[in-house]
TORDO-549814 format. One record per residue (C-alpha): y, x, z; residue number from 1. Coordinates in steps of 0.25 Angstrom, whole numbers, plus 2048, in hexadecimal, padded with zeros to 3 digits. Each point is the difference from the previous one (the first is absolute). Layout:
% TORDO-549814
{{Y X Z} NUM}
...
% end
This chain:
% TORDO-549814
{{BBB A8D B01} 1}
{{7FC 80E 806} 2}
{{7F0 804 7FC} 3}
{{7FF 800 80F} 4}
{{805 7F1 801} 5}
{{7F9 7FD 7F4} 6}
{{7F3 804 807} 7}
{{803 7F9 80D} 8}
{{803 7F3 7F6} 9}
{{7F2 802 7FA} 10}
{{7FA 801 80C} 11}
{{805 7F5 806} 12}
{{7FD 7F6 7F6} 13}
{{7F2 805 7FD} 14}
{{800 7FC 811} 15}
{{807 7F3 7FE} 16}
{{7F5 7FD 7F5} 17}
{{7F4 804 808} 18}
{{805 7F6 80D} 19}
{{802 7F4 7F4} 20}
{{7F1 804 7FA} 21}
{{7FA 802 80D} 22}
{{7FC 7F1 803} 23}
{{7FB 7FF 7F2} 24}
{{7F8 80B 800} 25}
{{7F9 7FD 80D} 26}
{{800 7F0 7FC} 27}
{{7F1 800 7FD} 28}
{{7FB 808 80F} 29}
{{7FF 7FA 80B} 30}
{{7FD 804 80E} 31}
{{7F7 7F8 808} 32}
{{800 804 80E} 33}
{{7F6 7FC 809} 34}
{{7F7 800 80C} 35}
{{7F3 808 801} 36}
{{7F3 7F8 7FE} 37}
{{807 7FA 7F1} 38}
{{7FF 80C 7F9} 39}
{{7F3 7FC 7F8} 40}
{{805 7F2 7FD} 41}
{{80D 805 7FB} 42}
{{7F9 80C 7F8} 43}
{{7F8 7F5 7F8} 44}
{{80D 7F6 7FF} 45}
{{809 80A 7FB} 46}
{{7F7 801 7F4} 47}
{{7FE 7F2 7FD} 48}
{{810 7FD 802} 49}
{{804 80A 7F6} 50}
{{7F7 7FB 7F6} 51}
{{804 7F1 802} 52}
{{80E 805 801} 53}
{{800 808 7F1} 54}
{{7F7 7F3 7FA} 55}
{{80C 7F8 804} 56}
{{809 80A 7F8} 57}
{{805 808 80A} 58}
{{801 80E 800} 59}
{{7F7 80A 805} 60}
{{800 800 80F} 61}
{{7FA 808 80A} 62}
{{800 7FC 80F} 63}
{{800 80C 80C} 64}
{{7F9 7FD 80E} 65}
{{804 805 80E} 66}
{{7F7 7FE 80B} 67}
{{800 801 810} 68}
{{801 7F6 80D} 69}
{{809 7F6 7FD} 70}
{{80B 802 80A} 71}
{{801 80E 7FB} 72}
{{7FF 7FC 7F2} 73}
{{80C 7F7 804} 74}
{{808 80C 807} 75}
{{7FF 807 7F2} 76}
{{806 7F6 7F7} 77}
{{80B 7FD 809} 78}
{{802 80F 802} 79}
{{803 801 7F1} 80}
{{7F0 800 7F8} 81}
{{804 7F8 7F2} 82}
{{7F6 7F5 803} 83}
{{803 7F5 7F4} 84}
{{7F5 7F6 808} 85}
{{7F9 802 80E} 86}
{{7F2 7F8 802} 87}
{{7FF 806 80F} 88}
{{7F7 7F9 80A} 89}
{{808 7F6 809} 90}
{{80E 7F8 7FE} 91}
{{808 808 80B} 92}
{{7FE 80E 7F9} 93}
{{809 7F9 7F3} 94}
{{809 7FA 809} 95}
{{803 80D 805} 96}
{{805 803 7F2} 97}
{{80A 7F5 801} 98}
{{807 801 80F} 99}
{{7FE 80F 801} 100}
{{800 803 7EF} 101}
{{809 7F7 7FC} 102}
{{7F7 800 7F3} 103}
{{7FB 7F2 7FD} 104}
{{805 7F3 805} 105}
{{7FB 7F8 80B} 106}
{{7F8 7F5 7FA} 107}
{{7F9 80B 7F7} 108}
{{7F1 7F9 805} 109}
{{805 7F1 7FA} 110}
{{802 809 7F1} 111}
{{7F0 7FF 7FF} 112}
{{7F3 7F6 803} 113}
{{7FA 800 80D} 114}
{{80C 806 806} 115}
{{800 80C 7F6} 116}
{{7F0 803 804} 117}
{{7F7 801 7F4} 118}
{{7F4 802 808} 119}
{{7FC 7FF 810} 120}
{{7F5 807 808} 121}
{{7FC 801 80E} 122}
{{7FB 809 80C} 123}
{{7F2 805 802} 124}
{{7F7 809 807} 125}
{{7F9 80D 7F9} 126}
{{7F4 807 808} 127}
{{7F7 80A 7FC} 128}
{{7F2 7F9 7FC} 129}
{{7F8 7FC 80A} 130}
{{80B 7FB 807} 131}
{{7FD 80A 80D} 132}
{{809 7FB 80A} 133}
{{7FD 7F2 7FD} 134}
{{80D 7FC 7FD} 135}
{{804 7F1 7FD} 136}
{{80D 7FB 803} 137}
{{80E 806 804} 138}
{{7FA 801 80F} 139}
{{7F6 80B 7FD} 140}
{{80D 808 7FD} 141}
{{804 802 80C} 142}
{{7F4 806 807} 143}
{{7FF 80E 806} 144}
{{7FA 809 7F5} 145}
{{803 7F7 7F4} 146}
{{809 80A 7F8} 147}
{{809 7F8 7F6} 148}
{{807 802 7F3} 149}
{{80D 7F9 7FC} 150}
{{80D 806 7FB} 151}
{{80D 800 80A} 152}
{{809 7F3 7FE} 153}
{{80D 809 802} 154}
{{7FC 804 7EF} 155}
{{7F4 7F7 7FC} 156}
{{802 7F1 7FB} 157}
{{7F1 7FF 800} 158}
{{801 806 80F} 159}
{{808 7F5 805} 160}
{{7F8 7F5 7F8} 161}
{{7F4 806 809} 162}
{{809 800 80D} 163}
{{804 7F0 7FD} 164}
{{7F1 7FE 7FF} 165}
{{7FC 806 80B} 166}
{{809 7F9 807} 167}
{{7FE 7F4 7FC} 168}
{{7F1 7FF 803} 169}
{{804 804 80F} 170}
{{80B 7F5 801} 171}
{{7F3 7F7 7FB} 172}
{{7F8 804 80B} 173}
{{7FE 7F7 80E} 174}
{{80C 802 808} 175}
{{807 809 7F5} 176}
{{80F 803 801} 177}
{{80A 80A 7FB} 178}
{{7FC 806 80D} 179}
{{7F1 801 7FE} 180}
{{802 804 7F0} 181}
{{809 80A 804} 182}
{{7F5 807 807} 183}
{{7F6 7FE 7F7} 184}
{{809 807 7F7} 185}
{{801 80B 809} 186}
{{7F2 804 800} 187}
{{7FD 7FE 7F2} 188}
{{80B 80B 7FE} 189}
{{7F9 809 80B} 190}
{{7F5 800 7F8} 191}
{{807 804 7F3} 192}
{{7FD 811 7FE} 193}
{{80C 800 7F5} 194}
{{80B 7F7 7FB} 195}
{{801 804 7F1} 196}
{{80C 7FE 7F9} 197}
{{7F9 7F6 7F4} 198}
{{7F5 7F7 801} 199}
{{7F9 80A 7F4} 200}
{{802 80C 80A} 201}
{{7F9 7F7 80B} 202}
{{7F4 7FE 7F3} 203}
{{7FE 810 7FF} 204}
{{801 800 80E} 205}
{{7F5 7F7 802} 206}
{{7F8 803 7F4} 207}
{{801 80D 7FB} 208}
{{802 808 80F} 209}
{{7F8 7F7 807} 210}
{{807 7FC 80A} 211}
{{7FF 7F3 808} 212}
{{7F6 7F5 803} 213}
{{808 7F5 7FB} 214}
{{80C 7FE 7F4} 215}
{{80A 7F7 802} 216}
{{802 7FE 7EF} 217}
{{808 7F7 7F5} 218}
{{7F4 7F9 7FA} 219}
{{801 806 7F4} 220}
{{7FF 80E 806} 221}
{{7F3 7FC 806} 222}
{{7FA 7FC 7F4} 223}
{{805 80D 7FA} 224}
{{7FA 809 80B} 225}
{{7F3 7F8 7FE} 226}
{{800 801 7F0} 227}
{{806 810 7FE} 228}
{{7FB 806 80E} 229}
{{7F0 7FB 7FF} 230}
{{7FD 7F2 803} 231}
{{7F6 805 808} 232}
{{808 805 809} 233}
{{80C 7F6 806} 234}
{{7FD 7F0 801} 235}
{{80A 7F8 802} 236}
{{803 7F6 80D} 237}
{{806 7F4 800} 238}
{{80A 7FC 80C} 239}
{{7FF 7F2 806} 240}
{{811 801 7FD} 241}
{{809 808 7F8} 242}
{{80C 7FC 7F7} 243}
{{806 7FD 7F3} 244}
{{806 80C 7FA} 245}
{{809 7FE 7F5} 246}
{{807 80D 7FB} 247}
{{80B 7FD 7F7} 248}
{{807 805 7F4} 249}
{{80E 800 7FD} 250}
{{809 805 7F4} 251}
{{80B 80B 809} 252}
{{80C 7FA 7F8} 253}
{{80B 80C 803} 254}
{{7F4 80C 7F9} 255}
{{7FD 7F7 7F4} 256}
{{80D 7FB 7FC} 257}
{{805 80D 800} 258}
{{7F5 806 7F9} 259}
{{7FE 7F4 7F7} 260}
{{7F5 7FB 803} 261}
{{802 7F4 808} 262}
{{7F9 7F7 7F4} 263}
{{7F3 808 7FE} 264}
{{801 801 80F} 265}
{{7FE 7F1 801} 266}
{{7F5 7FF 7F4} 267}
{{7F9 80A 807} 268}
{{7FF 7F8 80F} 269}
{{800 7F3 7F7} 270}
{{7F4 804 7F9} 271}
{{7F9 803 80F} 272}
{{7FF 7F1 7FE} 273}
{{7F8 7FF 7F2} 274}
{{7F0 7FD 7FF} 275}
{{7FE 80F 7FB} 276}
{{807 805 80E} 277}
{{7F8 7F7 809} 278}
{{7F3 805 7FA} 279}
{{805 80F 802} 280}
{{805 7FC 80F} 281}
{{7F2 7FA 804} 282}
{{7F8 80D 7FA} 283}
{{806 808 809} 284}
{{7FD 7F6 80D} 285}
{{80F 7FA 800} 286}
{{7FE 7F1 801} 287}
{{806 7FA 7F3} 288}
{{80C 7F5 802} 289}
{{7F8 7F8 7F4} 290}
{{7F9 7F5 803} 291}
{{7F7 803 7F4} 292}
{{7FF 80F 804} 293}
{{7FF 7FD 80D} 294}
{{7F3 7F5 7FF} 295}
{{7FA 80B 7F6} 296}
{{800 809 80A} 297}
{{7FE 7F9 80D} 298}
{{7F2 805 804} 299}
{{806 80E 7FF} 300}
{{80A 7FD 80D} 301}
{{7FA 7F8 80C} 302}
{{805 7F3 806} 303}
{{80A 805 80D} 304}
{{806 7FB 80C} 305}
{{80F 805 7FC} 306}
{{80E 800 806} 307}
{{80D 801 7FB} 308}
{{80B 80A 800} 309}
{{807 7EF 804} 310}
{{7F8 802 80D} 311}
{{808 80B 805} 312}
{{80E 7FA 7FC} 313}
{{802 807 7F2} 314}
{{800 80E 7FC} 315}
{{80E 805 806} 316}
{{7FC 7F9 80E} 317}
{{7F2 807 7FF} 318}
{{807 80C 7FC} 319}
{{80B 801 80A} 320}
{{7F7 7FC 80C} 321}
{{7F3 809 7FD} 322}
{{805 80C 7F6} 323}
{{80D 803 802} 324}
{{803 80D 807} 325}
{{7FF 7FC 811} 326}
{{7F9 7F2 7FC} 327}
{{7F1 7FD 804} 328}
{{7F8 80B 7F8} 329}
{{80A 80A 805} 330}
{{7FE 7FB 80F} 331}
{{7F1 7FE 800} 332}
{{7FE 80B 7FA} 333}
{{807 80C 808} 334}
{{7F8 7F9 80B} 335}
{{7F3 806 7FB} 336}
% end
């Protein structure tokens, strides 16, 4: 064998050996892809999963976060981002992994309790104290001069979770009908200054430029803005309807099998589940799935009026009617 042969046999071993290590050196790191309001609960979870992860005997483990509006978030993971597990903000962002990523299987939401939803939250209003424009209920939003703050429902979860509840509450009113909520819908978004891509950008937008009279939030972003932005500055309003919002979680079975991963993966959504998470996922304003959790922390999250994702047919109905590219949004919307 020639030293140049030799060389090119060396080389190629030394290859073959790195492609055989490689999901044994990357076994003990996830990637946790999600959507933008999480990045404080997952910060906290992180922690507390890696230290029940090495009691349990496991190895060292450290968990890396991605965050953004969920439907980008979902465009990135498909587009090739090694997510091992994605907690994004509605079902239809994951499905989007299985018919257009061919990344997980179909019943992925059946793998876990609550259809694979460790926590839930809902809808609600944040306006500057004082509440200057008087604004009580989804109406309000839709009169001249209120400027309001929500994310655009082509990239944000939490966006379209504020459009269903929107209209919802129109379809409730006398003589409502796809018709009339489709207008209502119109003028709310004609008020809107700037459709950020996140429901965090819409928070700076709000909170820190001072932008808006009215932000259209996750729950537990409004108890956020309230708790880090000056509680003396933003109250919280609670509309007489809004819905149950249940971001999921999923293991992305394609990325963690072949980075070896797929069973810390699945301790680590599992353990989503566990007394110690649920106490983490109620600090930062999630509602907990426990019922334990849940009755500990129930003067903390008001009684509401809430729909269902059910209401509107299921996520892939919703999506394909409202969000996809020429459906409702797309057409109200160009109208303004």
């Amino acid at each position: 064998m020639t030293r140049s042969n030799r060389t090119r046999f060396r080389t190629g071993l030394l290859m073959l050996s790195a492609a055989l290590a490689a999901p044994a050196l990357h076994a003990q790191t996830l990637l946790n892809v999600s959507y933008d309001p999480t990045r404080e609960l997952y910060e906290e979870y992180n922690a507390a999963f890696a230290k029940h992860w090495k009691a349990k005997g496991g190895k060292s483990v450290t968990i890396k976060q991605s965050h953004g509006g969920s439907g980008k978030q979902a465009r990135t993971v498909i587009d090739g981002l090694p997510a091992d597990v994605v907690t994004l903000a509605l079902a239809s962002d994951i499905d989007a992994l299985v018919t257009q990523g061919k990344l997980l299987p179909a019943n992925w939401q059946s793998r876990l309790p609550n259809n694979s939803s460790p926590y839930t939250s809902t809808i609600v209003f944040v306006v500057r104290k004082g509440n200057p424009k008087g604004i009580k209920d989804w109406g309000d939003l839709a009169k001249p001069g209120v400027a309001v703050i929500t994310p655009n429902p082509k990239t944000s979860g939490g966006a379209r979770w504020n459009y269903l509840a929107a209209w919802a509450w129109a379809l409730k009113q006398p003589g409502g009908s796809d018709a009339t909520a489709g207008e209502f819908i119109r003028k709310l978004y004609k008020n809107v200054p700037v459709l950020d891509t996140g429901a965090r950008g819409s928070l700076t937008t709000f909170g820190q430029r001072g932008i808006g009279d009215v932000f259209i939030s996750w729950e537990n972003e409004a108890f956020l803005a309230k708790a880090e932005m000056g509680d003396d500055k933003f109250q919280i309003i609670v509309p007489s309807v809004s819905i149950l919002a249940e971001p999921p979680v999923a293991v992305v079975d394609k990325v963690a099998l072949r980075r070896g991963t797929a069973d810390l993966a699945r301790a680590y959504l599992e353990h989503l589940y566990s007394k110690e998470a649920q106490e983490i996922i109620a600090k930062h304003f999630y509602r907990p799935r426990d019922p334990e959790v849940a009755a500990k922390y129930a003067k903390v999250f008001p009684q509401m009026n809430l729909v269902t994702i059910a209401d509107f047919g299921g996520w892939a109905k919703a999506q394909k009617t409202h969000f996809a590219d020429g459906g409702t949004f797309d057409k109200l919307y160009s109208t303004n």
